[in-house]
C-alpha positions in Angstrom: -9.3 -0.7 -26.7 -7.9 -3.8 -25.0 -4.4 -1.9 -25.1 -5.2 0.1 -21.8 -5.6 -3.2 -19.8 -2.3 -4.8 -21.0 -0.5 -4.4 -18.1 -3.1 -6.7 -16.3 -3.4 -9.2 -18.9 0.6 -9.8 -19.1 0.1 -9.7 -15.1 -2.3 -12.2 -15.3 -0.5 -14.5 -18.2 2.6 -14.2 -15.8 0.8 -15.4 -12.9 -0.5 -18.6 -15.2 3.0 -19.4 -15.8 4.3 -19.2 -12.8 1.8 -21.6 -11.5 2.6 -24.2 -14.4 6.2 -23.4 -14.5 6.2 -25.0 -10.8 3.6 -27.8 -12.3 6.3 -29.2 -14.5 9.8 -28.0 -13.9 12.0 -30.7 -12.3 12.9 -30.1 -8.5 16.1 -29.0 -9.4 15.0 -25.8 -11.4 11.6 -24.8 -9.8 14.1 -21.2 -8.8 13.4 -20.4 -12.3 10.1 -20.3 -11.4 10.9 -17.0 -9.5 12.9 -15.4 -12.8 10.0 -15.8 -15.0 7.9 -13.7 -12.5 10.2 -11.1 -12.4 10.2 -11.4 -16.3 6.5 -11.1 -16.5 6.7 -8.1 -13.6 9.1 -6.2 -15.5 7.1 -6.4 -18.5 4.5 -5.4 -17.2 5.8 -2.5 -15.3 7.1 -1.3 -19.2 3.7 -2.1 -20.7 2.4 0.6 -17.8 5.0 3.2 -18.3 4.4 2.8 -22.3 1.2 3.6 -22.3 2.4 7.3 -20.9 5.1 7.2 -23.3 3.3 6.4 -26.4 0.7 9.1 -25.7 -2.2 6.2 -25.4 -2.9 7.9 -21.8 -1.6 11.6 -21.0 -2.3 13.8 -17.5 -4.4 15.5 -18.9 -7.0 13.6 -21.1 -8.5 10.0 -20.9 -7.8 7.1 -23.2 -9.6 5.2 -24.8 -11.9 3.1 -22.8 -12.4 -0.9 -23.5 -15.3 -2.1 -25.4 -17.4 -4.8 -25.1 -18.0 -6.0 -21.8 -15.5 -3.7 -19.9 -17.7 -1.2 -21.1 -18.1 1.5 -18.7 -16.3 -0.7 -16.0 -12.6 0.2 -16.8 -11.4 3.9 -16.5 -8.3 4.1 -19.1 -7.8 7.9 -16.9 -3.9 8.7 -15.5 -4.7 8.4 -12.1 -5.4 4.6 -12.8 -1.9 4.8 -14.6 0.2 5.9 -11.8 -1.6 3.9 -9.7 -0.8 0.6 -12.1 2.8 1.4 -12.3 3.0 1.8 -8.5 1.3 -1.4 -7.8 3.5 -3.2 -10.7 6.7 -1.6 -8.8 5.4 -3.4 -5.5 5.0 -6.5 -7.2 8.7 -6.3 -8.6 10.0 -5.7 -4.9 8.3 -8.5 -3.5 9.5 -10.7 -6.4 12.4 -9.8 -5.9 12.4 -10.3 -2.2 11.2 -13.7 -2.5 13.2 -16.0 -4.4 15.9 -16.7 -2.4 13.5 -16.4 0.6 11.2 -19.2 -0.8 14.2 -21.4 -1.1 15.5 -20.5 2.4 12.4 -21.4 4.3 10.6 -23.5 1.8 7.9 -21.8 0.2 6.2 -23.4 -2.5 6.8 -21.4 -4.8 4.0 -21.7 -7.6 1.4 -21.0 -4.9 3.9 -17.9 -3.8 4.6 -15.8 -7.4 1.5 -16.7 -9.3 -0.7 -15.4 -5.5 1.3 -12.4 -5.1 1.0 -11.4 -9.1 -2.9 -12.1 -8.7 -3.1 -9.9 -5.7 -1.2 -7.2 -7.8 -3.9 -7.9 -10.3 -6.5 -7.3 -8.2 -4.9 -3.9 -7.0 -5.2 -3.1 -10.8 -8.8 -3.6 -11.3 -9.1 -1.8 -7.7 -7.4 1.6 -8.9 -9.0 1.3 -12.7 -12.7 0.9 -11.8 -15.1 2.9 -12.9 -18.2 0.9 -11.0 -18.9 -0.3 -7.4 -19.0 -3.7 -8.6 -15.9 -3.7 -10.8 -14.1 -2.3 -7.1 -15.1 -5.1 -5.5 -14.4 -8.1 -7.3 -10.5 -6.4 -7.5 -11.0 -6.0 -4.1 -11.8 -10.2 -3.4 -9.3 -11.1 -5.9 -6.7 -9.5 -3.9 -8.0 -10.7 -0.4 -8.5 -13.8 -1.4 -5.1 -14.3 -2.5 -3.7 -12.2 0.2 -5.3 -15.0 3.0 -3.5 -18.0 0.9 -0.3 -16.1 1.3 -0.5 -15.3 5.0 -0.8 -19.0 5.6 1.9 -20.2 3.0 4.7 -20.7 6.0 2.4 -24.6 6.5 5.0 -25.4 9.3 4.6 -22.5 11.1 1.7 -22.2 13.4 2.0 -18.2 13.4 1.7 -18.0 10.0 -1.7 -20.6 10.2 -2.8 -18.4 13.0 -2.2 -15.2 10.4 -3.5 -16.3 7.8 -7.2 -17.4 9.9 -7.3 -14.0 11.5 -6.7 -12.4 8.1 -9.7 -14.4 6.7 -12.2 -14.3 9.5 -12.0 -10.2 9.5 -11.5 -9.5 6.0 -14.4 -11.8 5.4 -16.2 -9.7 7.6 -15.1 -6.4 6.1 -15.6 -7.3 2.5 -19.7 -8.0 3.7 -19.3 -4.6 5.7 -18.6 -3.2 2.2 -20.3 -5.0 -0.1 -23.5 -4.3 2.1 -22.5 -0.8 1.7 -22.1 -0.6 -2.0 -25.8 -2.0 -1.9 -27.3 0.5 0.3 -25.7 3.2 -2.4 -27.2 1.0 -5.0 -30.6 1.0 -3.9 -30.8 4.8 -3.1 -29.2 5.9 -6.4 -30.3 2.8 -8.5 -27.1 2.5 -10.3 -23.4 1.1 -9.2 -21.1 3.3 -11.7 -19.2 5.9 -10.1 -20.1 8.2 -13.5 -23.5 7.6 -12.6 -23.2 8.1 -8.6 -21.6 11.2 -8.9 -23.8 12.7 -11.7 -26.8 14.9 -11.0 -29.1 11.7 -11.7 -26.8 9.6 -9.0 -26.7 10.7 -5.3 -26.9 14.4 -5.7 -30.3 14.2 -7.1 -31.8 11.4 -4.7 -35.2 11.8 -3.1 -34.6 13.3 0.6 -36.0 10.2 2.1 -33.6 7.8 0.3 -30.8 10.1 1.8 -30.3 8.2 5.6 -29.8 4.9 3.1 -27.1 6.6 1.3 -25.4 8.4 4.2 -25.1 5.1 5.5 -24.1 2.9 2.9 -21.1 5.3 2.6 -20.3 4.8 6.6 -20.0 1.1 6.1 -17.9 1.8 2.8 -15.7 4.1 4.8 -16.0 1.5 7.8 -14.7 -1.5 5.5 -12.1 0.0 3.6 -11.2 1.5 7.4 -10.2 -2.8 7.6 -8.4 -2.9 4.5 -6.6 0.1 5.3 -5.3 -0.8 9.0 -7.2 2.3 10.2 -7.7 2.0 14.0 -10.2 0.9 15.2 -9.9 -1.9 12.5 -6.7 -2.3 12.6 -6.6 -5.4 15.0 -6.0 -7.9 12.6 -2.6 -6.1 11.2 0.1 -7.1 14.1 -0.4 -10.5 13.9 -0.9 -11.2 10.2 2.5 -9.6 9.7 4.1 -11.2 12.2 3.2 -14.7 11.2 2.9 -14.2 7.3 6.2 -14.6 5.1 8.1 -12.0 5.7 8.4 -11.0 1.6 4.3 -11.4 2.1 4.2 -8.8 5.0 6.2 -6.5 2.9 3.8 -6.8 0.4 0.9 -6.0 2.9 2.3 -3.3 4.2 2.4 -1.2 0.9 0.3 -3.0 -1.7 -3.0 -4.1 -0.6 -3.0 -0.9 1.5 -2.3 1.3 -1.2 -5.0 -0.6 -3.7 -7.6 0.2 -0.6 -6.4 4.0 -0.7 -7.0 4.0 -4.9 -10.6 2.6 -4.2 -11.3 5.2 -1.3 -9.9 7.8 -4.0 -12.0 6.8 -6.9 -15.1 6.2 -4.8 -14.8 9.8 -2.3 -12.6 12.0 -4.4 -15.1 13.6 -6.2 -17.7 13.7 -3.4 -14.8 15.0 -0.8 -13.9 18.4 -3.4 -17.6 18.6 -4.4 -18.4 19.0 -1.0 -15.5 21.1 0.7 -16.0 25.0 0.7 -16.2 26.5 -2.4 -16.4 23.3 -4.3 -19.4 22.7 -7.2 -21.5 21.8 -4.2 -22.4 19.1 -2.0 -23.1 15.4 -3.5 -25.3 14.3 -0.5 -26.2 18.5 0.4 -26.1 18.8 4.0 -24.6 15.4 4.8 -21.4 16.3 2.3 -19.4 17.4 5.5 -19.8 14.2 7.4 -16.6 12.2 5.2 -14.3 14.7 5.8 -14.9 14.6 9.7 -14.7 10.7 9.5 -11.8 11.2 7.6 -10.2 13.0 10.2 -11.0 11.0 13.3 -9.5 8.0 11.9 -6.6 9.8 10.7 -6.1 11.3 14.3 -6.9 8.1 16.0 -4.9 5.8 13.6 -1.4 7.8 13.7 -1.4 8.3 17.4 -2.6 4.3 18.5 0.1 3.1 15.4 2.7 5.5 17.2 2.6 4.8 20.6 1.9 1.1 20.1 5.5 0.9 17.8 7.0 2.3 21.1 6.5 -0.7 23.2 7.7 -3.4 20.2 10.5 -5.4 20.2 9.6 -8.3 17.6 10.9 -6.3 14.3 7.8 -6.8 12.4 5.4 -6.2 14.8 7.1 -2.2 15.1 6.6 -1.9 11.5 3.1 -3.5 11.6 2.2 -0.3 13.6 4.5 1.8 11.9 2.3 1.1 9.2 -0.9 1.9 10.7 0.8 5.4 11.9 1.2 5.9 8.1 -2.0 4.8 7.3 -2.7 7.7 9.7 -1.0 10.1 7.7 -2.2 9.6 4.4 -5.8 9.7 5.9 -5.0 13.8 6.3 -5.4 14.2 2.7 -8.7 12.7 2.5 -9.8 14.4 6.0 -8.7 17.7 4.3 -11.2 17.3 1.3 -9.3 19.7 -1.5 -7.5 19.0 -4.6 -4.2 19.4 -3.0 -4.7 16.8 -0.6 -5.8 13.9 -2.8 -2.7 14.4 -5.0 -0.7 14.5 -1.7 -2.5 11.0 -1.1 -1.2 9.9 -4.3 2.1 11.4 -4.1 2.8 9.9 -0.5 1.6 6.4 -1.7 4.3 6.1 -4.0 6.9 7.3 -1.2 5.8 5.0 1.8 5.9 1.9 -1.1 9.6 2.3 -1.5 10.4 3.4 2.0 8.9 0.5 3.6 10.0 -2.0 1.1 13.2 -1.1 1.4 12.8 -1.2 5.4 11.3 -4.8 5.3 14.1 -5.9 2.4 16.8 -5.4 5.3 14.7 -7.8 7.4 14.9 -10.1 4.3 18.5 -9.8 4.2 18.9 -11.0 7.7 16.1 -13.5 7.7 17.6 -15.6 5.1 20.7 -16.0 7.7 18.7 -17.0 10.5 18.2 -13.5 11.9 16.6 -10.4 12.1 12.8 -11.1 14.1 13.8 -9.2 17.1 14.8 -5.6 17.3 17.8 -6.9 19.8 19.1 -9.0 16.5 20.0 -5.6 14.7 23.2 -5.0 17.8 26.3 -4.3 15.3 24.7 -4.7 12.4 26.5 -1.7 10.8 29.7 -4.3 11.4 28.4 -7.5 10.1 26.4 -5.3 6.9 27.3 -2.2 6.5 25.4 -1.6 3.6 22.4 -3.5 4.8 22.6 -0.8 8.2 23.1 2.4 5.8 20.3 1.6 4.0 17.8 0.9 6.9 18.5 4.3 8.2 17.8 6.3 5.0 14.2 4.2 5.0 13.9 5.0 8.5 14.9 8.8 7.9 12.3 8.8 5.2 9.5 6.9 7.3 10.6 10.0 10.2 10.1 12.5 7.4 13.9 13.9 7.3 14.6 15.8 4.0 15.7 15.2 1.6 14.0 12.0 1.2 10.8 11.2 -0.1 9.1 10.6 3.1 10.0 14.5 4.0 8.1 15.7 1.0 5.2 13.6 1.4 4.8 14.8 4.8 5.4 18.5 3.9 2.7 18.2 0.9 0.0 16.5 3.5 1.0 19.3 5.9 0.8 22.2 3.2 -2.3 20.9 2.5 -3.8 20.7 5.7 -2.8 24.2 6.5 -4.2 25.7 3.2 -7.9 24.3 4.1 -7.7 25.8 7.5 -7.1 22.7 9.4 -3.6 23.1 10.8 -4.3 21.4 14.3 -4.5 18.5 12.1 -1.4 19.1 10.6 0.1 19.7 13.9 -1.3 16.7 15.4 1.1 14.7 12.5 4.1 16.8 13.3 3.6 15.8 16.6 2.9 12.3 15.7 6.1 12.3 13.1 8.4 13.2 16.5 6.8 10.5 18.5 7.9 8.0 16.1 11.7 8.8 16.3 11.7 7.1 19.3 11.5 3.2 18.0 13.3 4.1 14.8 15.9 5.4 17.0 15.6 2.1 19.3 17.4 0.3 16.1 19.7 2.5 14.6 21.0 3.0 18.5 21.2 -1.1 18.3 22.8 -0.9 14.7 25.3 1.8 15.6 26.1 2.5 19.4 25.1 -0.3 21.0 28.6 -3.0 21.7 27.7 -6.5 20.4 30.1 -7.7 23.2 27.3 -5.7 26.0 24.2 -7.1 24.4 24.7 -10.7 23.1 27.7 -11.7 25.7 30.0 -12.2 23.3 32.6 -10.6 20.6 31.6 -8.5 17.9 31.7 -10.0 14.9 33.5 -9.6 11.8 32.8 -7.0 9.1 30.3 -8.3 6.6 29.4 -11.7 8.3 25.8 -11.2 7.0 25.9 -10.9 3.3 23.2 -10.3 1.5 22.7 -12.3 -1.8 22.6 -10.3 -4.7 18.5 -10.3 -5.5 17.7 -9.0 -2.0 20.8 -6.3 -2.4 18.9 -4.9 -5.9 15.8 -5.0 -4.1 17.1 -2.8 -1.2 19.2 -0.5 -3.6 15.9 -0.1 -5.7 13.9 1.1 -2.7 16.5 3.2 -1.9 17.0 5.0 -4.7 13.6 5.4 -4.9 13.1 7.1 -2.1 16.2 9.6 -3.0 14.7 10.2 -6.3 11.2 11.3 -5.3 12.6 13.4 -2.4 15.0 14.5 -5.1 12.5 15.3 -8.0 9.3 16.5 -5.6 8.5 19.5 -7.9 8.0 17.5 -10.9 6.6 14.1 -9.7 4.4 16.2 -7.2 2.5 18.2 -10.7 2.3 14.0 -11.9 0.6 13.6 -9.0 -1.6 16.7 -9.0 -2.6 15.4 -12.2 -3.3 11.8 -11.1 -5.2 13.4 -8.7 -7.4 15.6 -10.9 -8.3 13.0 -13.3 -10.7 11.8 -10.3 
């Protein structure tokens, strides 16, 4: 049934409108270009939740798959769902985020809405897949886009220089992958994942056919490593961020990333539990235990370099570039754990570190739009000149941290549990250990926000209360996040059994 992919088609129909709405609206109204995306967004996002609330897709069953020729491409399963409604979410906040940043810096702003909503599209097709090649063209639809957005800043060198780095590496990454998929291809003669990961697909492969395989999933795990920001392929993250858009970077940070983790999920899950002790045994026999072991070297690698590189950072976007390649880090632990508990930790923490970090980048927004905000000095007084803006930054940041009773806490504590209940607590020490590391440049700017005089670090007086206003689309962005990240702290026990479920529908 075409119902299960109506979220993507009103996606899709919303980014064709944007695109024309900015073809033919006068110069005086092309900001209603950014209230129809939202329109379209938030439709979408209902279109999503309904199919949960009409019963079309439950935890604990499938719906009913498309016919025709999404046949056997498109998985109509929950885990697709809560991925879909996450992504959706992203797209609102970056909506949101932009309007009244496209108008302050000039954005066009066709290019900018109908880009972003085909990069959420993308993300869709990414978590829904049921086939290697279905994966990637979501995968290209949201790179490609992604590139054009980097570079959307035309009068900005930086954001030139972003967007080439972006497309020289994620050119490279998407061959990396795509060679990949066709190294499993050839072994197991067939690119759906039902296939793969049936007894005719890579568990039943002839022995000599198994080096092909074993190393068509390396290069899968070493190009979505790129996609991710997983160190060591995390080189091209810093200065994309820095130089894209700042409402772009936000949507880096938590959408394409997240898309990368679905795909990692819908490709590995299965092999990752089939292959950990006491699972229905291995998919690849012997070579089984070699994902969870590159699992965990990345994640240990990728935390501790995004950590201790934050440290040094004092361009604002830069120290949440790394901050999220840390998280990248941490999420890693519940594939590098190979169990049940830690895939629906995965999905449970990707809905978290969305809101946190949008919310984060949304106070960067909120400065930015008054000529502020790059530089980590920029935040001195800022609980004078926006107090609300200051409060809300440090609940994201408490969250990002891992304080209770935020949803940044819980996620941590479900990786950690996890970790510890397949026997590999020195990993979940090694992100404790991580987690107090990072306090240090969170710290750096609340110190700034709070204790810091304006009067010792600019040379001048502080400045009146609320001097930086922030303009009312940003503010319900921000508040969003916020109470986002309150609720799923809030609500762990039931969204975490949502998320079990996601999880299990692998």
């Amino acid at each position: 049934m075409w119902r299960v992919v109506l979220p993507e088609l009103v996606v899709t129909a919303t980014a064709l409108v944007a695109l024309l709405g900015d073809l033919f609206l006068p110069a005086g109204r092309k900001r209603a270009v950014g209230y129809l995306s939202l329109v379209g967004v938030v439709l979408a996002l209902a279109a999503a939740v309904g199919l949960a609330a009409t019963g079309a897709v439950t935890p604990g069953g499938v719906g009913p798959a498309p016919a025709g020729p999404l046949a056997g491409m498109i998985e109509a399963d929950f885990f697709a769902l809560a991925m879909k409604v996450v992504f959706v979410a992203v797209g609102l906040g970056t909506v949101l985020l932009g309007v009244d940043f496209a108008e302050t810096r000039g954005l066009p702003r066709g290019e900018f809405f109908s880009l972003t909503l085909i990069a959420v599209l993308g993300m869709m097709l990414m978590a829904g897949s049921r086939d290697l090649v279905m994966i990637y063209l979501g995968l290209e639809t949201t790179a490609i886009s992604s590139y054009a957005l980097a570079g959307l800043l035309r009068g900005d060198l930086r954001s030139g220089e972003a967007a080439l780095k972006y497309f020289l590496t994620g050119a490279l990454a998407s061959a990396v992958i795509l060679f990949g998929m066709a190294l499993v291809f050839g072994a197991a003669g067939s690119t759906n994942l039902g296939d793969l990961l049936g007894p005719g697909g890579l568990a039943g492969i002839r022995s000599g056919w198994v080096p092909v395989a074993v190393t068509g999933l390396v290069l899968l795990v070493a190009g979505f490593g790129f996609k991710l920001a997983a160190v060591p392929f995390h080189f091209w993250a810093p200065d994309a961020y820095e130089g894209a858009p700042t409402p772009v970077t936000a949507f880096f940070s938590v959408g394409p990333k997240a898309a990368a983790f679905a795909a990692v999920l819908r490709i590995f899950g299965p092999v990752l539990v089939a292959g950990a002790p006491g699972g229905a045994g291995g998919v690849l026999g012997d070579f089984s235990g070699l994902l969870p072991t590159l699992f965990a070297v990345l994640s240990v690698v990728t935390m501790t370099v995004g950590n201790l590189a934050a440290l040094a950072q004092t361009d604002m976007k830069r120290l949440l570039a790394y901050s999220s390649i840390a998280h990248a880090g941490y999420i890693l632990v519940g594939l590098a754990v190979a169990s049940p508990r830690g895939l629906a930790a995965v999905v449970y923490y990707l809905a978290a570190y969305a809101a946190m970090n949008l919310g984060a980048f949304a106070v960067v927004i909120w400065l930015e739009n008054r000529g502020t905000g790059r530089e980590v000095k920029d935040y001195v007084g800022l609980a004078r000149r926006a107090p609300l803006a200051a409060l809300a930054l440090v609940v994201c940041f408490l969250s990002l941290i891992g304080i209770p009773p935020t949803a940044g806490f819980f996620g941590k504590l479900y990786l950690f549990l996890a970790a510890v209940g397949e026997g590999q607590t020195w990993l979940a020490v090694v992100m404790v250990l991580n987690s107090a590391v990072s306090v240090g440049y969170y710290y750096g700017v609340v110190r700034n926000m709070y204790l810091v005089k304006e009067s010792e670090a600019l040379g001048a007086e502080p400045g009146a209360v609320g001097t930086i206003p922030g303009t009312p689309l940003v503010r319900t962005a921000l508040g969003l996040a916020v109470v986002a990240v309150l609720v799923l702290g809030v609500f762990f026990e039931p969204l975490s059994r949502l998320a079990a479920m996601a999880g299990g529908a692998l």
